[in-house]
C-alpha positions in Angstrom: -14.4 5.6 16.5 -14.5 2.0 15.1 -17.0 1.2 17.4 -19.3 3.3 15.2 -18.7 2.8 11.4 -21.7 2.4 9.4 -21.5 -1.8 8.5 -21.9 -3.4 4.8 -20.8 -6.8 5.3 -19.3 -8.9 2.2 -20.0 -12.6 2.0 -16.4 -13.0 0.9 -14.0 -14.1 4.0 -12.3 -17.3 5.3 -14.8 -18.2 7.9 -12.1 -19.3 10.1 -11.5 -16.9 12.4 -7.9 -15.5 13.5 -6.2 -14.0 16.7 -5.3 -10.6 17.0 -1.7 -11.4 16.8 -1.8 -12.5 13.3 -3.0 -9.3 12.1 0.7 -7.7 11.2 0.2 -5.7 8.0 -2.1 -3.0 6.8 -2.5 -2.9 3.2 -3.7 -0.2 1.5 -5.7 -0.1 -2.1 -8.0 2.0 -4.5 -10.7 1.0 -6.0 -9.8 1.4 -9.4 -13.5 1.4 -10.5 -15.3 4.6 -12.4 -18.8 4.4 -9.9 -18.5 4.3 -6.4 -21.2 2.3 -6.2 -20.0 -0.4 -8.0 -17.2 -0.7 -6.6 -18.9 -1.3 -3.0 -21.0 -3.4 -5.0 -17.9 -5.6 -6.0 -16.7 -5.6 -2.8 -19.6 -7.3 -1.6 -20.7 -9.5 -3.9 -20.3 -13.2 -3.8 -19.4 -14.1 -7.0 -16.9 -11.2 -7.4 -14.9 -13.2 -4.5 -13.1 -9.8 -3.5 -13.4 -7.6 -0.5 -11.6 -5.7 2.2 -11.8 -4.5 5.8 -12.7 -0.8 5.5 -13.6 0.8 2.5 -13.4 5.0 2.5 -16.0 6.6 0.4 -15.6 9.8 -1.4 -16.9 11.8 0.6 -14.7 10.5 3.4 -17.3 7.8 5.4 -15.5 4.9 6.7 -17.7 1.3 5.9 -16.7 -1.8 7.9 -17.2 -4.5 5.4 -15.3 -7.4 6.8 -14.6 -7.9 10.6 -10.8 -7.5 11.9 -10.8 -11.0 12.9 -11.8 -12.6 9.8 -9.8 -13.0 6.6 -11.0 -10.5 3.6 -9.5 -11.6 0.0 -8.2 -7.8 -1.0 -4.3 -8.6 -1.3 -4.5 -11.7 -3.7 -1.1 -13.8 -5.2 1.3 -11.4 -2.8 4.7 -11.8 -1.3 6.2 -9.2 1.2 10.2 -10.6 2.6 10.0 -14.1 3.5 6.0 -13.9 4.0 3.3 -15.0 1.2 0.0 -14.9 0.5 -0.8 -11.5 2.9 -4.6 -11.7 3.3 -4.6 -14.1 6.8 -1.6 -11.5 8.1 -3.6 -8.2 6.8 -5.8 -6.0 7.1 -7.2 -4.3 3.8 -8.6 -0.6 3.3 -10.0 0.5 0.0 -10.1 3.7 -0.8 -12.7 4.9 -3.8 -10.7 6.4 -6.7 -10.9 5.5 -10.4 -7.4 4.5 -10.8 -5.1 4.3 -13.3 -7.8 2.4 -16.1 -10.0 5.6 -15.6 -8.3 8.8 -15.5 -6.4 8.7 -11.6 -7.1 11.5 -9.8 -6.0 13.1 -6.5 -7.3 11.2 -3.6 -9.7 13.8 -1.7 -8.9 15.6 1.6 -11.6 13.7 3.5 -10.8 10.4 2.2 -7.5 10.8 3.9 -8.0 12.7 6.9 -10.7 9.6 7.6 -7.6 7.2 6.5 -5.0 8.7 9.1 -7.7 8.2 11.7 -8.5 4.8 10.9 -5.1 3.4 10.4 -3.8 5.1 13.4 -6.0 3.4 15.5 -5.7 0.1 13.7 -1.8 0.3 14.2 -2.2 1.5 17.9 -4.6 -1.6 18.3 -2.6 -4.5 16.2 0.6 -3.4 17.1 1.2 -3.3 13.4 4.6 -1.8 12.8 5.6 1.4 10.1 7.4 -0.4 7.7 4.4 -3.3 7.5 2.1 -0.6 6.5 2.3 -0.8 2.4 0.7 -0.3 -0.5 -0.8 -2.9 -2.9 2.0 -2.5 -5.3 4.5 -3.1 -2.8 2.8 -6.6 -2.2 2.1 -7.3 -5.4 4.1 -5.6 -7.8 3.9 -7.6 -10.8 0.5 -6.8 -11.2 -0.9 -4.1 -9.3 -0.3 -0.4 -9.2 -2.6 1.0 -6.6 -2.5 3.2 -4.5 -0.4 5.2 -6.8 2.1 7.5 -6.9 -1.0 10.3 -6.0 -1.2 8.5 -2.5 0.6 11.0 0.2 3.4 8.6 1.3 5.7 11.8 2.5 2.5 12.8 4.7 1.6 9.6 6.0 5.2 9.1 7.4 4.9 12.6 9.4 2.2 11.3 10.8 4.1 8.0 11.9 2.1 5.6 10.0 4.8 5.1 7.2 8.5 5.3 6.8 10.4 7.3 4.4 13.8 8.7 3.2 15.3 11.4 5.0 17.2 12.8 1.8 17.4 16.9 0.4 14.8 17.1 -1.9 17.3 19.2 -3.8 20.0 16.6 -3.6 17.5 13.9 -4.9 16.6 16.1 -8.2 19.9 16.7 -9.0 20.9 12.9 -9.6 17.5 12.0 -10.8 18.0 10.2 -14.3 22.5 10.1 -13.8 23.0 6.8 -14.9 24.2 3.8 -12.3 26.6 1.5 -12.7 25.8 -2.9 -12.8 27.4 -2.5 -9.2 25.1 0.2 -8.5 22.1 -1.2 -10.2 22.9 -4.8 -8.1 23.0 -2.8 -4.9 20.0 -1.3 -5.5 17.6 -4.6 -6.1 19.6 -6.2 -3.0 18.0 -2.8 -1.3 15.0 -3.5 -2.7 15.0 -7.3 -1.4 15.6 -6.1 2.2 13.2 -3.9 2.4 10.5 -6.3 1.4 9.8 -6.7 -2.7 9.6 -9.2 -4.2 8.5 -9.3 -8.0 9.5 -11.6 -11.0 10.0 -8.7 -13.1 12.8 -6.3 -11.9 11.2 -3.2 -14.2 8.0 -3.9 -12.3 9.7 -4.0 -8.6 11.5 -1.0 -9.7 8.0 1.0 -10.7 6.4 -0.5 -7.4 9.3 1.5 -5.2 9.1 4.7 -7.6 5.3 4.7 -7.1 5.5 4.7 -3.5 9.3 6.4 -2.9 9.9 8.6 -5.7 6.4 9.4 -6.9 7.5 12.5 -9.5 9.2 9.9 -12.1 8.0 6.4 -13.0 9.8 4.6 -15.4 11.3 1.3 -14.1 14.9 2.9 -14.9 17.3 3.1 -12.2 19.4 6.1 -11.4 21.7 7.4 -8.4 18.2 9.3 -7.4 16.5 5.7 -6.2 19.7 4.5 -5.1 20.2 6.7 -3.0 16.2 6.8 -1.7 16.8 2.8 -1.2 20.0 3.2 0.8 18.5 6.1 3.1 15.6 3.4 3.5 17.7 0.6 4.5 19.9 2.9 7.0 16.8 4.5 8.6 14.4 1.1 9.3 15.2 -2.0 11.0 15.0 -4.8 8.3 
């Protein structure tokens, strides 16, 4: 299947090129533009000095904008663990939605029945492991809020290209907003450390792991809900 995407190259790469090896996350974005069209416009124009690997139209086509081996500048100032600056260890995918600026909307059926397939094969090919398959937020936090909390982490993770909790969905509501204690509230940003965030704003790291983890409440408050999401986290992954 990658052999035969339809190809809109972007000027906007390192022109150094990499080995296959260094290729160790997949990052994954939306557009956050109103038009389509100008988003893939952005994405390949010079002066906009943005781009990614794949970009996923509506209508779920699959355009190769940036070759695997080549650095595309879609992750920006980002941080995941001990690793910085994600765009020469990544490979970005953009996925057309409007976004929070513009009225966010479901992502459609297409759009991520072409995403499994691509990121499957991309993982399969890279070696890229579950838990270094993120979201722009989790790499960037501080700033960025895409995908979203209408991305289909829970799905994604059935199809073993993600990781998530393995808690009672019943359990989880029933401690969603019961205050935590400073012990509790520490533990959980040491959680959130392991796992990978980083973010100079604890309300924004916080948000980041709601968005992708506990997608039915954002509000940067901690309770024994996302405590308990962030300890089933570190218990089921290697980190």
């Amino acid at each position: 299947m990658l052999d035969n995407l339809k190809r809109i190259y972007s000027p906007n790469f390192d022109i150094k090129k990499r080995k296959p090896k260094s290729i160790e996350f997949i990052i994954l974005h939306y557009t956050g533009m109103k038009k389509e069209k100008d988003a893939l416009k952005r994405l390949t124009n010079r002066n906009s000095k943005v781009s990614c690997h794949y970009f996923i139209t509506y209508s779920g086509e699959i355009i190769n904008l940036v070759p695997d081996l080549y650095t595309s500048w879609h992750a920006g100032r980002s941080a995941w663990k001990e690793k910085k600056s994600l765009n020469s260890k990544s490979l970005g995918i953009e996925i057309s939605n409007p976004g929070h600026a513009f009225k966010y909307t479901n992502f459609k059926k297409k759009q991520i029945k072409s995403l499994f397939l691509l990121v499957s094969q991309l993982k399969k090919k890279y070696k890229i492991r579950n838990i270094h398959i993120l979201g722009h937020s989790d790499i960037a936090p501080d700033r960025k809020k895409d995908p979203g909390e209408k991305f289909p982490w829970k799905l994604m993770k059935k199809k073993n290209m993600s990781i998530w909790h393995d808690l009672n969905e019943v359990t989880l509501k029933s401690l969603r907003n019961q205050k935590c204690t400073k012990f509790e509230i520490l533990k959980f940003f040491n959680n959130l450390k392991k796992i990978g965030y980083q973010a100079k704003s604890k309300i924004k790291a916080a948000e980041a792991f709601q968005r992708r983890f506990r997608q039915e409440q954002i509000s940067g408050k901690i309770d024994k809900e996302c405590l308990l999401i962030s300890n089933s986290l570190i218990k089921l992954n290697k980190y």
